[in-house]
TIPAKE-385911 format. One record per residue: residue in one letter; x, y, z of N, C-alpha, C, O in turn. Coordinates in Angstrom, 2 decimals. Atoms other than C-alpha are relative to their C-alpha. Layout:
BEGIN
a, X, Y, Z, X, Y, Z, X, Y, Z, X, Y, Z
...
//
This chain:
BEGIN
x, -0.21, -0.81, 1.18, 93.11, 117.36, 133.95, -0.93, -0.50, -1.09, -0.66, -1.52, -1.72
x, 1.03, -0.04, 1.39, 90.13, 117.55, 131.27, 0.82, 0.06, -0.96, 1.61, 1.00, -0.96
x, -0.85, 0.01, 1.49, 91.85, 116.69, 127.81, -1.48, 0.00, -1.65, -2.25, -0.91, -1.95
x, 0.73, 0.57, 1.34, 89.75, 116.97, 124.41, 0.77, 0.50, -1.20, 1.74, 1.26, -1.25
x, -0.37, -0.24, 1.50, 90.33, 117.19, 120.92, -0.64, 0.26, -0.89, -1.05, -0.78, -1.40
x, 1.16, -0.79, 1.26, 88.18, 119.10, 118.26, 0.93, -0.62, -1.42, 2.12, -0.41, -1.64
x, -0.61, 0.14, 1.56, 89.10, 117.83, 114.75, -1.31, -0.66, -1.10, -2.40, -1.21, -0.90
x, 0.93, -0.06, 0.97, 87.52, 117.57, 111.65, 0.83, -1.02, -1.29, 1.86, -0.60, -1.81
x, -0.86, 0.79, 0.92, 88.66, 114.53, 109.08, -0.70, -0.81, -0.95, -0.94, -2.02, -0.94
x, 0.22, 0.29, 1.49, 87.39, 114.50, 105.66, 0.51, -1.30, -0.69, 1.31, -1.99, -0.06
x, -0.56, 0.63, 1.23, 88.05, 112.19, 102.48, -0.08, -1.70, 0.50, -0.85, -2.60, 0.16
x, -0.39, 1.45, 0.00, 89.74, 109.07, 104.10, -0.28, -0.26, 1.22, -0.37, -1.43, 1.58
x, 0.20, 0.32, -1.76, 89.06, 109.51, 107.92, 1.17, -0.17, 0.81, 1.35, -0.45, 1.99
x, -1.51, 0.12, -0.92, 92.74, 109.53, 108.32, 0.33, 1.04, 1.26, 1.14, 0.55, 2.05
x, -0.25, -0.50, -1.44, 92.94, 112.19, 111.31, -1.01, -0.91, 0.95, -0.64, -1.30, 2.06
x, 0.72, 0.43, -0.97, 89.95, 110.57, 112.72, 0.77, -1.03, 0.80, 1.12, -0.76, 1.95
x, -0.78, 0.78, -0.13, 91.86, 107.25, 112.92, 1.17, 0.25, 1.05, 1.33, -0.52, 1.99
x, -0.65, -0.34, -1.41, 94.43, 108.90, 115.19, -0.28, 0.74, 0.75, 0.49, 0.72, 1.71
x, 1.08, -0.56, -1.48, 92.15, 111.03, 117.49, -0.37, -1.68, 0.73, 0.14, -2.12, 1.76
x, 0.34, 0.60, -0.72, 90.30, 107.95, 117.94, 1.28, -1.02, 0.85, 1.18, -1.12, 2.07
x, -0.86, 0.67, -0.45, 93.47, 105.63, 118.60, 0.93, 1.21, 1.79, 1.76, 0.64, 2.49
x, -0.29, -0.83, -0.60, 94.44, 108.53, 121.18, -1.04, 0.18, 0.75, -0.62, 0.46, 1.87
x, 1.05, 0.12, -1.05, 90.88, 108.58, 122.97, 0.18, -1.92, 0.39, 0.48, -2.22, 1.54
x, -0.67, 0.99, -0.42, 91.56, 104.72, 122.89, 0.58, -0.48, 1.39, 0.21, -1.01, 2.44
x, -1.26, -0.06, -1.14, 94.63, 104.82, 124.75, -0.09, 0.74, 1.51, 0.34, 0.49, 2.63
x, -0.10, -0.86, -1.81, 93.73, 107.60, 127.38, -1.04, 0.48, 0.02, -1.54, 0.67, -1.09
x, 1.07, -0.59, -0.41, 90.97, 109.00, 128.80, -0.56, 1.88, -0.52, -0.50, 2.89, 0.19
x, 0.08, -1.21, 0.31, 89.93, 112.00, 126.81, -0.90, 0.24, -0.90, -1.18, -0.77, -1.55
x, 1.36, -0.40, 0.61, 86.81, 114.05, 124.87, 0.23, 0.39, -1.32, 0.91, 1.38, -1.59
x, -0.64, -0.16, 1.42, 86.97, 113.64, 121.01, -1.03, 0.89, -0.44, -1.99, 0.72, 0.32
x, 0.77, -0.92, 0.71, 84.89, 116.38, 118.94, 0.16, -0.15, -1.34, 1.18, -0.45, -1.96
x, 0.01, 0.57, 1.88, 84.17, 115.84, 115.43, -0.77, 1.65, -0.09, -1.86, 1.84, 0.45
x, 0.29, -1.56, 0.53, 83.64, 119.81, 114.28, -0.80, 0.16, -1.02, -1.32, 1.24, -1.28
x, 0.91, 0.05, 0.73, 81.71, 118.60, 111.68, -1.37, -0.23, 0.21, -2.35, 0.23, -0.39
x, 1.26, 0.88, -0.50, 79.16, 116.57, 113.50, -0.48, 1.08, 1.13, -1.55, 0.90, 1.70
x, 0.25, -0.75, -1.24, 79.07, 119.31, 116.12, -0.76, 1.39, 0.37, 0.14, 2.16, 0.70
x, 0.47, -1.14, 0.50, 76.85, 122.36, 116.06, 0.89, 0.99, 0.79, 1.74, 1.68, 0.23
x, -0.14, -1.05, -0.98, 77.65, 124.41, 119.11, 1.14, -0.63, 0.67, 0.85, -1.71, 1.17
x, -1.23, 0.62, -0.63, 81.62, 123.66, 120.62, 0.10, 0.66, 0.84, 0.01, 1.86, 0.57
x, -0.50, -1.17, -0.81, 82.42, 125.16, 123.57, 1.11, -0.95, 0.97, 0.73, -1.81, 1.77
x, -0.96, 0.50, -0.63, 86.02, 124.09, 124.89, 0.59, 0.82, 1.19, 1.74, 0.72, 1.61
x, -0.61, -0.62, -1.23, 86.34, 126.25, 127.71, -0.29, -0.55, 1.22, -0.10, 0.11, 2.25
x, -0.06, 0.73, -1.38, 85.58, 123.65, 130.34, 0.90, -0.75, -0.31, 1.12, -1.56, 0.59
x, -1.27, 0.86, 0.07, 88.67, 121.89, 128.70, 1.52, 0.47, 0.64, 2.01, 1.48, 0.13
x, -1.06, -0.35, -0.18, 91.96, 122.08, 130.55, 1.30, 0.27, -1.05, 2.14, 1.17, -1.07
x, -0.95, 0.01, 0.68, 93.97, 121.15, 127.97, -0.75, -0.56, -1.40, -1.41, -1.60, -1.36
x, 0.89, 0.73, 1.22, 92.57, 120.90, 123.70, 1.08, -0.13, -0.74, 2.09, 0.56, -0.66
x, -0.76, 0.67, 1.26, 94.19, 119.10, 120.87, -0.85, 0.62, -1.25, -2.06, 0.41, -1.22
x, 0.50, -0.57, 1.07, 93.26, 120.91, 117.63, 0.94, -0.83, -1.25, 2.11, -0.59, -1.51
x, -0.04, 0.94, 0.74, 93.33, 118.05, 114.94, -0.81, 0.27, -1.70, -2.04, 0.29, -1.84
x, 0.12, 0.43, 0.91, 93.15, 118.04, 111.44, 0.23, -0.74, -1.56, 0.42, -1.93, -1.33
x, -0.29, 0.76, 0.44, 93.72, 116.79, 108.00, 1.31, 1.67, -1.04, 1.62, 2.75, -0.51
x, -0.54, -1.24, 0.44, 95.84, 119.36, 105.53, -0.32, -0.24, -1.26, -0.44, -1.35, -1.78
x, 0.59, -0.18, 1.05, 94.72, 120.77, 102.54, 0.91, 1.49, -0.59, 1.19, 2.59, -0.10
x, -0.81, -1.75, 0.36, 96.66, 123.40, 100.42, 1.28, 0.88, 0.90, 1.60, 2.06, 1.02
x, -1.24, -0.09, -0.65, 99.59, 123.28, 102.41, -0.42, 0.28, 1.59, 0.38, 0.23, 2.52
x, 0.43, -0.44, -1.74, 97.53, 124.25, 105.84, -0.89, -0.86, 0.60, -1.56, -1.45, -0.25
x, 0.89, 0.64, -1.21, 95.49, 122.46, 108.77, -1.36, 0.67, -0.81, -1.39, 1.74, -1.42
x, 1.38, -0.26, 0.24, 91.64, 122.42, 107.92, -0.35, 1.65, 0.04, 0.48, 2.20, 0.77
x, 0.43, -1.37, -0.29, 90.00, 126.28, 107.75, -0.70, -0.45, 1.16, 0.01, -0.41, 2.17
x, 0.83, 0.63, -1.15, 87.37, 124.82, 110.23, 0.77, -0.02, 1.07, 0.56, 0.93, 1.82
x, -1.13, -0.09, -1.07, 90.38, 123.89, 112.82, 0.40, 1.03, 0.24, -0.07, 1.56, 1.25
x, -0.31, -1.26, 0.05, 92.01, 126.87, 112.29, -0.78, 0.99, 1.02, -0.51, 1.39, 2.15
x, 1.12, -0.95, -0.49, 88.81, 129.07, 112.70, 0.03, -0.51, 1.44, 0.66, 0.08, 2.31
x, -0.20, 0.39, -2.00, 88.40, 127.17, 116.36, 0.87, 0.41, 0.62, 0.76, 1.26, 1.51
x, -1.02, -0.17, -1.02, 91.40, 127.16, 117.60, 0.07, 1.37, -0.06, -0.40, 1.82, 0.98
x, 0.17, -1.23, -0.35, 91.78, 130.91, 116.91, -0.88, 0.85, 1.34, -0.65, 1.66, 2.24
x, 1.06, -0.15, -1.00, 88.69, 131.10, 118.68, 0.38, -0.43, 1.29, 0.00, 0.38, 2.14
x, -0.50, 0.84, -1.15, 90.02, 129.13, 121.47, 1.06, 0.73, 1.06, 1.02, 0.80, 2.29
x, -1.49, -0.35, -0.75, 93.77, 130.87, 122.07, -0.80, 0.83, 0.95, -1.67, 1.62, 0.59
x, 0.31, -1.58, -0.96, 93.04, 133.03, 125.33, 1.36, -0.66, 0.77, 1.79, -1.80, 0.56
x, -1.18, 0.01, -0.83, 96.18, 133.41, 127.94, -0.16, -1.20, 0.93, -1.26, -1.37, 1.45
x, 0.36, 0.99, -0.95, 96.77, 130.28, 130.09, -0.32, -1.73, -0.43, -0.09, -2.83, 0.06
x, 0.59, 1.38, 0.59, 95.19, 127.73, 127.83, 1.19, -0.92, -0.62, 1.94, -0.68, -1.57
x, -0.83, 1.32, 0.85, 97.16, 124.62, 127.02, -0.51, -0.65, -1.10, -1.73, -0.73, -1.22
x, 0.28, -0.07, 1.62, 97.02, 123.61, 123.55, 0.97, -1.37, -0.64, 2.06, -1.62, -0.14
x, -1.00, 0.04, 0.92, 98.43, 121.39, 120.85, -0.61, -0.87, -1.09, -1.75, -1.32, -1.12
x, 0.45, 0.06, 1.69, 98.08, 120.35, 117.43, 0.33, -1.54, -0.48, 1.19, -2.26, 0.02
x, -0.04, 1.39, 0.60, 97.67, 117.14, 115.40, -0.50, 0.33, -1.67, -1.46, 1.03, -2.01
x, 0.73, -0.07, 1.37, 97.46, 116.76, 111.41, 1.11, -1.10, -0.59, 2.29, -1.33, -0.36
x, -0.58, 0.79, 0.70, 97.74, 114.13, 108.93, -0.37, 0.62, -1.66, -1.29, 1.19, -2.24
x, -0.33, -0.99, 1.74, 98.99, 115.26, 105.26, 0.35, -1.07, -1.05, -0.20, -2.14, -0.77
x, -0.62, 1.07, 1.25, 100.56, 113.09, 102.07, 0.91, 0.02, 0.15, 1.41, -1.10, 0.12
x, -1.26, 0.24, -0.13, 103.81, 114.16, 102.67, 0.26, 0.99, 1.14, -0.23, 2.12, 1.16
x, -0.02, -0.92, -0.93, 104.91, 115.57, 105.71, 1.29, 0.43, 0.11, 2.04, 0.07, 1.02
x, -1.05, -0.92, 0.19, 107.62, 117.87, 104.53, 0.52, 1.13, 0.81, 1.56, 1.76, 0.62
x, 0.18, -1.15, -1.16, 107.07, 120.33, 107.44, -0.77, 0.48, 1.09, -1.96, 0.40, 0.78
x, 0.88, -0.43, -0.75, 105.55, 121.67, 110.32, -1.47, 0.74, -0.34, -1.56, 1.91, 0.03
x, 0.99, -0.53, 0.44, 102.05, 122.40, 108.93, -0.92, 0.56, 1.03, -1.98, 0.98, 0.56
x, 0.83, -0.69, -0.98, 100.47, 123.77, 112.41, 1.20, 1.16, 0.29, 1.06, 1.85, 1.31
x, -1.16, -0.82, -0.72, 103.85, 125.97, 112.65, -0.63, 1.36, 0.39, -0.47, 1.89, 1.49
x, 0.68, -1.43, 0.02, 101.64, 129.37, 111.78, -0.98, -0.35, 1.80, -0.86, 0.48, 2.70
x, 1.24, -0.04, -1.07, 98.78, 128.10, 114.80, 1.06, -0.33, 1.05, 0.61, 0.04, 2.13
x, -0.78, 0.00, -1.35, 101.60, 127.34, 117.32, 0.37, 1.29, 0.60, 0.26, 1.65, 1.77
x, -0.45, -1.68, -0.42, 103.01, 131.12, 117.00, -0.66, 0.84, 0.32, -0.32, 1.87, 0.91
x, 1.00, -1.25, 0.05, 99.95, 132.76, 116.82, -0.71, -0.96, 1.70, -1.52, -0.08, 1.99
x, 0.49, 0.82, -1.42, 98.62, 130.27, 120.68, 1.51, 0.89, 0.54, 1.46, 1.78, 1.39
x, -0.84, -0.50, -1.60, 101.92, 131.32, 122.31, 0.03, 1.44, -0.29, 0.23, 1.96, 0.81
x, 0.49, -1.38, 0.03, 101.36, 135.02, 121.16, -1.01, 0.52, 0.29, -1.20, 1.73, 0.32
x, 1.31, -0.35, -1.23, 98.07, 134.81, 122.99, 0.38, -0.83, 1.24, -0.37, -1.56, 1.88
x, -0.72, 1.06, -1.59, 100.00, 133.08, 125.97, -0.32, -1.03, 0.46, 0.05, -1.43, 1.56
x, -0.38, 1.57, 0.06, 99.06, 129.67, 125.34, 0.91, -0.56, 0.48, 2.02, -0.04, 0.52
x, -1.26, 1.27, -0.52, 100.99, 126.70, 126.80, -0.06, -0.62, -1.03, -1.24, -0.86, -1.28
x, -0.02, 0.59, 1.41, 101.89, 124.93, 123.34, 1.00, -1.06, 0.40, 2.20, -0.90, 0.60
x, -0.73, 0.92, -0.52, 102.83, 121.75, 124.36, 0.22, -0.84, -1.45, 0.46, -2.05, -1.44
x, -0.35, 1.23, 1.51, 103.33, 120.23, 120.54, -0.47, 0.33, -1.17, -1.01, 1.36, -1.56
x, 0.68, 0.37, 1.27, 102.46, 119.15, 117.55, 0.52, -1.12, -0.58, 1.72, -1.18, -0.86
x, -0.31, 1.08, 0.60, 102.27, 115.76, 116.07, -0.49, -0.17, -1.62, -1.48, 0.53, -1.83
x, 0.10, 0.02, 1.22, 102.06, 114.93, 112.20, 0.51, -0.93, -0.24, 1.58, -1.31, 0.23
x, -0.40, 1.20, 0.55, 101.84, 111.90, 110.12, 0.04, 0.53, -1.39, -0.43, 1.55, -1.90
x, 0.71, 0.20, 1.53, 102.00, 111.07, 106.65, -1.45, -0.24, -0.26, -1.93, 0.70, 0.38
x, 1.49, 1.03, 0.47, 98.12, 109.21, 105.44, -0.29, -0.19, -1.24, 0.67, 0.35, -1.79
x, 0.20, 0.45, 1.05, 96.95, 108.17, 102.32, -0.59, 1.84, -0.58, -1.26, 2.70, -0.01
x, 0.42, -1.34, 1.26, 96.30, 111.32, 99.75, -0.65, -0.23, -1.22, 0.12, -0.92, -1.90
x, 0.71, -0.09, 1.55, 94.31, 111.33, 96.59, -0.81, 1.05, -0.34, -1.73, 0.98, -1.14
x, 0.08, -1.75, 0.54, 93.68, 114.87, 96.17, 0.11, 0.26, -1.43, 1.27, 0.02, -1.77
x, -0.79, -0.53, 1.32, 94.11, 115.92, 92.77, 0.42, -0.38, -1.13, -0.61, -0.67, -1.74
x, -1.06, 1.07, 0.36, 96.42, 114.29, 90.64, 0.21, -1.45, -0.02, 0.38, -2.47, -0.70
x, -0.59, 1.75, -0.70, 97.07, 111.83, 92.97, -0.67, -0.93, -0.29, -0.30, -2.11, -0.31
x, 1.29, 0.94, -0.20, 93.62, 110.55, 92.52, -0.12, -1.42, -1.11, -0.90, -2.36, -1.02
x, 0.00, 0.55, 1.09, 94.88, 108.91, 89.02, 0.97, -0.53, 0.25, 1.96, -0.47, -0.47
x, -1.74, 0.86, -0.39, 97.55, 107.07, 90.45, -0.58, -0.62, 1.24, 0.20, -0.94, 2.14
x, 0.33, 0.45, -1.44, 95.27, 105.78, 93.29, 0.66, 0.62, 1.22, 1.16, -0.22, 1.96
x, -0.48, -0.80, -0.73, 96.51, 108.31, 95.58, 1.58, -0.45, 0.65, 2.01, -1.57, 0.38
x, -1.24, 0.72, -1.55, 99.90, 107.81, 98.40, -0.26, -0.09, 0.97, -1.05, 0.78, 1.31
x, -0.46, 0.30, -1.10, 100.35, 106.76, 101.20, -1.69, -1.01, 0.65, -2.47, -0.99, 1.60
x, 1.47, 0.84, -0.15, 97.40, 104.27, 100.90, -0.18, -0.74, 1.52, -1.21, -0.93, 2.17
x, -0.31, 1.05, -1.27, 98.22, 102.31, 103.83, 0.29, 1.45, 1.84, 0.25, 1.45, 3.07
x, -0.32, -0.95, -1.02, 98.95, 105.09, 106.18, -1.38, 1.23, 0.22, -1.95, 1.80, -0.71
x, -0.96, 0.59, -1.70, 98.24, 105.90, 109.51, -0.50, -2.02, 0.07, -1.40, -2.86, 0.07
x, -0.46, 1.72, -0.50, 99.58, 102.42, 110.15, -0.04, 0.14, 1.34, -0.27, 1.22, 1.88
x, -0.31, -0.20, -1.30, 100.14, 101.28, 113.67, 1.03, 0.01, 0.63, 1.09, -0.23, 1.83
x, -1.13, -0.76, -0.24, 103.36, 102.35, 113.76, -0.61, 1.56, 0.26, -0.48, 2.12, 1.35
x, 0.11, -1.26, -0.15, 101.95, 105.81, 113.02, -0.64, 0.73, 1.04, -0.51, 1.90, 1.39
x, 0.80, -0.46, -1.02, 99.41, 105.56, 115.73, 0.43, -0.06, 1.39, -0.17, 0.50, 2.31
x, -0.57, 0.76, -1.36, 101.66, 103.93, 118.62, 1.16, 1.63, -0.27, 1.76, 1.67, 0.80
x, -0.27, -0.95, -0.27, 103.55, 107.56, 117.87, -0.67, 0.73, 0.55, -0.22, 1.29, 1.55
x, 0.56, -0.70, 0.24, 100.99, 109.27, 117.70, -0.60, 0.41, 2.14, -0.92, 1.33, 2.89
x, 0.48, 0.50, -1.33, 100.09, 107.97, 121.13, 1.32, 0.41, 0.91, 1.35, 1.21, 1.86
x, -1.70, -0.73, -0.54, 103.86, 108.56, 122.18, -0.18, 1.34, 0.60, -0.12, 1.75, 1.76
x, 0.02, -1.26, 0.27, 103.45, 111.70, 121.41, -0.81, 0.80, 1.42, -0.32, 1.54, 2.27
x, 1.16, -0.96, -1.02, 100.06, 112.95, 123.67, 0.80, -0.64, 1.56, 0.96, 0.11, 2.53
x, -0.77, 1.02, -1.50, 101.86, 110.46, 126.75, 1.37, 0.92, 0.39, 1.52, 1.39, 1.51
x, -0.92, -1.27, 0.29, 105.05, 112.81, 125.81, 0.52, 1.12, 0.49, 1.41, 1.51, 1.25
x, -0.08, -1.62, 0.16, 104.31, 116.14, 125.06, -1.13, 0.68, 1.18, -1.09, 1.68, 1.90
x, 1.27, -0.14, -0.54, 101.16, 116.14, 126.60, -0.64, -0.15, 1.20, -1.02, 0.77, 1.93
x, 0.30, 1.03, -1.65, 100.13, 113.95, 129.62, 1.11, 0.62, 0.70, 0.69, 1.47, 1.48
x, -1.44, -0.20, -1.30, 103.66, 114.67, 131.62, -0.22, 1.75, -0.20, 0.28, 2.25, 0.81
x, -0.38, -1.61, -0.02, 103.41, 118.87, 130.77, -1.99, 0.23, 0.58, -2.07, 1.33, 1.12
x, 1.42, -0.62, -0.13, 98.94, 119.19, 131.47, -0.40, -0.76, 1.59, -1.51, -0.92, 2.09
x, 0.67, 0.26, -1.38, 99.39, 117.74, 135.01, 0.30, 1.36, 0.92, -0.13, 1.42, 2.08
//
């Protein structure tokens, strides 16, 4: 089973941080969407669509892909790190993958450090975060949701 992950992680590098801790751990093809001209994930069995959240939603960039991506069949699932993780922020891209008959095996979400805005005058939150607590989930998580459902 081919596994990759397309994500794109601005500001602090906090999604990167748990993609990479997740290529790390298991054998799988990380994509940086920024660094990347031309993506083409259709030799992937199974993609992780990773990013950071901005304005209450997953990256536009992510988004735009994965849209691109949903076709019937394809296994899928989502990763994003936010300031406060008050809610399912991939909830919209899960509904709209299994309404193109996606296999939607998840979605994982941390807190990470924020200084957006506001925050930026207060030295942002969650300075310290992803910790390795957050990443030894995070890792949970693809071993989980992921690994045991994309064999």
């Amino acid at each position: 089973m081919s596994i990759a992950i397309a994500y794109a992680s601005r500001h602090h590098g906090n999604t990167k941080k748990v993609v990479e801790a997740l290529a790390a751990a298991h054998d799988l093809t990380t994509i940086d969407i920024d660094a990347t001209a031309q993506i083409d994930l259709d030799r992937f069995d199974c993609v992780g669509f990773a990013g950071g959240v901005a304005y209450g939603r997953i990256y536009e960039d992510v988004r735009k892909l994965a849209e691109r991506t949903f076709q019937p069949g394809k296994k899928v699932f989502f990763i994003y790190t936010c300031g406060k993780n008050s809610r399912n922020f991939a909830a919209s891209l899960e509904a709209l993958a299994a309404k193109r008959g996606c296999e939607v095996f998840g979605t994982f979400g941390c807190e990470a450090w924020d200084s957006f805005g506001p925050l930026k005058l207060a030295g942002g939150i969650n300075k310290d975060r992803p910790n390795d607590q957050d990443l030894r989930q995070a890792v949970a998580f693809l071993e989980q949701h992921v690994l045991t459902k994309a064999q």
